[in-house]
Phi, psi and omega in degrees: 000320188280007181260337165325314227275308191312323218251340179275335176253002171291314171282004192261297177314289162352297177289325165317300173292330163291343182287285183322307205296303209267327162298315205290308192318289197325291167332298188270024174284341161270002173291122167351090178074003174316148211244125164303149139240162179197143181331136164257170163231193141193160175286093165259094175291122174234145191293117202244171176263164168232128184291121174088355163233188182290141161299122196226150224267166202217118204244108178259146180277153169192127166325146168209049165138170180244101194274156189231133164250145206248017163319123170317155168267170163307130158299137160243157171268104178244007171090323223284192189259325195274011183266118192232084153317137162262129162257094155135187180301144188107168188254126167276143172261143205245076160288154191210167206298352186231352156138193195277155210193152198233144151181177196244051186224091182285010185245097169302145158210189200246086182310189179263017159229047187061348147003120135317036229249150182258171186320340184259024174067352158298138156347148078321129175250156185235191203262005156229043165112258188247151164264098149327112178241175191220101164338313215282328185293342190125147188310155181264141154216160209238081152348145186279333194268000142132347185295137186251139175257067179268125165081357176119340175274142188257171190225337147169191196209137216268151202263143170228112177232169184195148170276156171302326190215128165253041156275018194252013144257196167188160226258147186238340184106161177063042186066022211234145188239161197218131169303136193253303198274184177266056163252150183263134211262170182227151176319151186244125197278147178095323199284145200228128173269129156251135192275116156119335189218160209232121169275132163244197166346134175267340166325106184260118194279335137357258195322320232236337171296329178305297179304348195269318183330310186309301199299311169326311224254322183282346212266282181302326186291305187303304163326315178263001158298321165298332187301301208294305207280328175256028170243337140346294183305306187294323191291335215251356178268334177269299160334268199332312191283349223241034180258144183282098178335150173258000000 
C-alpha cells in the first residue's frame, strides 16, 4: 500500500510541474515570438525489498526534461518600423551583461544613444556589433536580407543565426534563450526580415486550456486514489488489533 501511495504522489509531482509549463504557455500567448513548451516525462523503475519475498520492482514517474517547440508563429503587421519579424529559421542575437543570448521576440527601439535594443535595453548585433541609427537622418529602413538603411545609407545589417541542433539552447528569461553546448552559432540561410510585423506566439491557447483542465481532473483522481489506499492501510491496521489473542 505504501508503494501506491509512493508511486501516486511522484505523479502529483510530476503534474505539478507540468501545471506551471501549461500556466507559463498560457501566459505568454500573446508574447512576441514566444516558443510553446511541454513536459518530456518517463518511467523509473526501482527495486524496493519486501522482508520475506522476491524484491519487487516499483515504476515511479519523473521528469526528465523540457521539450520546446520552434515551430513559427502568425506573422502580424504593426506599422511599427523597429518591430521586425524573422520568416524562416533562426535567431536575432542579443547581447547582454552575461553574454550573447538569442530569441525571436522582434520588438525593438531605440536607447538613448541611438542603439537597436530590445525592450530590456540590450544591444540587438549586426554582423559588426550594436547598430547605430542617428533621428536626424531620417526613418530607418530594414531590408528582407537584414541590411538597415537610413536615408539611402547603409548603416550595419542585422545578424539572424541558428544552430546544427537547437537543443543547444535553453530558456534564460525575458524571451531570451541562451546557448548550453560547444555548437557554434551560424549565420541563418533562408531566413527573411520584416519591418514592420511581429511574429507571434506559437501557443495555441484552445489545447492548453483543455490540457489544464486534465492536469487538474488527474491531480484530483490521484488524490483520491491515495485517500482510498490509506484508509485501507487503516482498517486493515484496526482488524489486525481488534483479533482476540488465542
Amino acid at each position: 500500500m505504501d508503494n501506491a501511495i509512493y508511486v501516486g504522489l511522484s505523479r502529483q509531482m510530476l503534474l505539478q510541474r507540468e501545471l506551471d509549463i501549461v500556466a507559463n504557455n498560457l501566459a505568454n500567448a500573446d508574447t512576441a515570438g514566444f516558443k510553446f513548451e511541454s513536459l518530456i516525462a518517463n518511467a523509473d523503475a526501482v527495486t524496493t525489498p519486501t522482508p520475506g519475498a522476491a524484491p519487487t520492482p516499483v515504476v515511479f514517474v519523473a521528469a526528465n526534461g523540457v521539450a520546446r517547440d520552434y515551430t513559427q508563429g502568425s506573422l502580424t503587421q504593426t506599422g511599427a518600423p523597429l518591430d521586425i519579424a524573422i520568416d524562416g529559421k533562426g535567431f536575432f542575437q542579443v547581447s547582454t551583461a552575461a553574454g550573447p543570448r538569442y530569441t525571436r521576440d522582434g520588438r525593438f527601439r531605440l536607447d538613448a544613444t541611438g542603439r537597436i535594443v530590445t525592450q530590456d535595453g540590450d544591444p540587438v548585433q549586426g554582423e559588426g556589433g550594436d547598430i547605430v541609427l542617428d533621428p536626424k537622418k531620417g526613418p530607418v529602413a530594414i531590408a528582407a536580407n537584414g541590411d538597415v538603411s537610413q536615408s539611402g545609407q547603409n548603416v550595419g545589417k542585422l545578424s539572424v543565426m541558428t544552430f546544427d541542433s537547437l537543443s543547444a539552447l535553453s530558456k534564460d528569461g525575458g524571451n531570451l534563450l541562451r546557448n548550453d553546448s560547444n555548437l557554434t552559432a551560424q549565420p541563418a540561410t533562408g531566413a527573411l526580415l520584416k519591418q514592420g510585423m511581429l511574429e507571434g506566439s506559437n501557443v495555441q491557447p484552445v489545447s492548453q486550456i483543455t490540457r489544464l483542465i486534465e492536469i487538474n481532473r488527474a491531480y484530483d483522481a490521484i488524490t483520491s486514489m491515495m485517500a482510498q489506499t490509506g484508509q485501507l492501510a487503516t482498517s486493515a491496521v484496526q482488524r489486525l488489533g481488534s483479533v482476540n489473542p488465542v
